[in-house]
C-alpha positions in Angstrom: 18.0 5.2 -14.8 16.6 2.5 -12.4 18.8 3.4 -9.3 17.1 7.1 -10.4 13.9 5.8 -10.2 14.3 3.5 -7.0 15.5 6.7 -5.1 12.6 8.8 -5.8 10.3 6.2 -4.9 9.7 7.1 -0.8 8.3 3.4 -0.6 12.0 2.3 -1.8 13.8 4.1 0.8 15.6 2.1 3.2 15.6 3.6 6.8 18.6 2.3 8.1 20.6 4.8 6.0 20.4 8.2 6.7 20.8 9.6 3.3 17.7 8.5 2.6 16.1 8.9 5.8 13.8 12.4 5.6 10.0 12.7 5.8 9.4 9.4 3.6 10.4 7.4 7.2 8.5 4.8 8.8 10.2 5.8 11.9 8.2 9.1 12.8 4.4 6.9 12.8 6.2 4.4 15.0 7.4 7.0 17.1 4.0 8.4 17.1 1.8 5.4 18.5 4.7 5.1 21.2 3.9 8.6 22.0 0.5 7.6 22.2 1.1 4.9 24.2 2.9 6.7 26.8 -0.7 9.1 26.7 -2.8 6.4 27.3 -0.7 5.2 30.1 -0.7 8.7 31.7 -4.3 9.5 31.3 -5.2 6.3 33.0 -3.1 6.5 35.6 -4.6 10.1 36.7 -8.0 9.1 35.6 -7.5 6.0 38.4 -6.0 8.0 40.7 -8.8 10.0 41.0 -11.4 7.3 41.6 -11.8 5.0 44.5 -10.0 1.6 43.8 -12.6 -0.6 44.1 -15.3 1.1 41.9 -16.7 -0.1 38.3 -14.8 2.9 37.1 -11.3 1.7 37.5 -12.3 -1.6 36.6 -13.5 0.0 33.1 -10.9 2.1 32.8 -8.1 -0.7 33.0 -9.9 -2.5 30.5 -9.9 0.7 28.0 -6.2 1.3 29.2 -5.5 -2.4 27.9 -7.3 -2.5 25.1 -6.2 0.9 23.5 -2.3 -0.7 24.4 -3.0 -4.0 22.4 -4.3 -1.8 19.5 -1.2 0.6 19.4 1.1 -2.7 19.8 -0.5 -4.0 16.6 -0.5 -0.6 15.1 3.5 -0.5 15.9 3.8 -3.8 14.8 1.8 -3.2 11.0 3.9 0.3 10.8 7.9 -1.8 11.4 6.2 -4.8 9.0 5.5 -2.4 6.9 9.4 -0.5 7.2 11.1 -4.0 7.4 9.1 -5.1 4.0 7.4 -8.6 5.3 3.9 -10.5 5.1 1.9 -10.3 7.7 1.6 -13.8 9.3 -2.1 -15.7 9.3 -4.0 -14.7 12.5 -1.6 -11.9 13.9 -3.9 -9.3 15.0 -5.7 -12.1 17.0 -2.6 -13.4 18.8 -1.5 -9.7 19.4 -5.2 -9.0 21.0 -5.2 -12.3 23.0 -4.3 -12.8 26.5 -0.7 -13.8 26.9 -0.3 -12.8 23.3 1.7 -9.8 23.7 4.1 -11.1 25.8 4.8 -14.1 23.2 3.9 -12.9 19.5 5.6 -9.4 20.0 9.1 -11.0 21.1 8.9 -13.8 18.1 8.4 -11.1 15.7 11.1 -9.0 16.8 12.5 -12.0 16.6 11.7 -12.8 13.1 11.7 -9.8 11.4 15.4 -8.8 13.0 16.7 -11.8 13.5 19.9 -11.9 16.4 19.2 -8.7 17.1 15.4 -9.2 18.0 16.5 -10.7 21.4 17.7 -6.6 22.1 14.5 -5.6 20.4 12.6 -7.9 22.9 14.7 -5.9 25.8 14.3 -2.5 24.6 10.0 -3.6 24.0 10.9 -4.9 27.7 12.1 -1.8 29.0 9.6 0.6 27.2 6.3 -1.6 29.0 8.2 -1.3 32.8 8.6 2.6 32.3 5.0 2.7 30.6 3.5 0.9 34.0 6.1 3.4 36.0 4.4 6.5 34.7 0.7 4.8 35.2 1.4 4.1 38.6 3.3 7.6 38.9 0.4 9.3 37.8 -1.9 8.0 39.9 0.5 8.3 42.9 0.8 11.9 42.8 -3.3 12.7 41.8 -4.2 10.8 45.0 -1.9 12.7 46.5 -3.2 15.8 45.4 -7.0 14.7 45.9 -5.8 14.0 49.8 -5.7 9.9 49.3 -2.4 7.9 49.5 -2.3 5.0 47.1 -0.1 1.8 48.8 
């Protein structure tokens, strides 16, 4: 009656295995802020495109572009902590939202929380920021283009 009960229970689901993988999943919300993510990105890259490089605009605009990152890369992170079952460590929000913190707590998380293979999570969280600053600079490549400006 206990394995019974432990399948029911969506907060007991394990979603490494696709038998119990349905719409108790972590995975879709993590999915989502990625998505959400790549929006941000987008949006700021047209939004930049649009203005003249050097006005208060653009600078303001970066900072909301990398501030709304850091929040979704803590939101990811809370989301898998919460999938992979583990505490949250002491000051992890801060480290996430400091300066080089992204580029150091992220990787030793992955790290953590996967073990071996949080060196190819760290790659694939590698990858995903190089095509997220691909489609920022895309986008605002192609709505200079289209408001007459070329962007070097």
């Amino acid at each position: 009656m206990g394995e019974v009960d432990r399948a029911r229970n969506p907060r007991d689901r394990d979603p490494a295995r696709p038998e119990q993988a349905g719409s108790g999943s972590r995975a879709r919300p993590k999915r989502l802020v990625l998505t959400a993510m790549a929006v941000v990105f987008v949006v700021a890259g047209v939004l930049l495109g649009w203005l003249p490089d050097d006005s208060d605009e653009a600078v303001a605009i970066d900072v909301l572009a990398v501030i709304a990152f850091l929040t979704l890369v803590y939101v990811w992170c809370e989301y898998d902590r919460l999938e992979h079952g583990r505490r949250r460590w002491r000051l992890f929000g801060v480290l996430v939202m400091a300066c080089p913190g992204p580029l150091v707590t992220v990787p030793v998380y992955l790290c953590i929380t996967r073990g071996t293979r949080g060196l190819w999570a760290t790659a694939k969280a590698g990858l995903l920021v190089a095509v997220l600053l691909g489609l920022r600079l895309g986008a605002a490549k192609v709505t200079a283009m289209l408001h007459g400006r070329f962007l070097p």
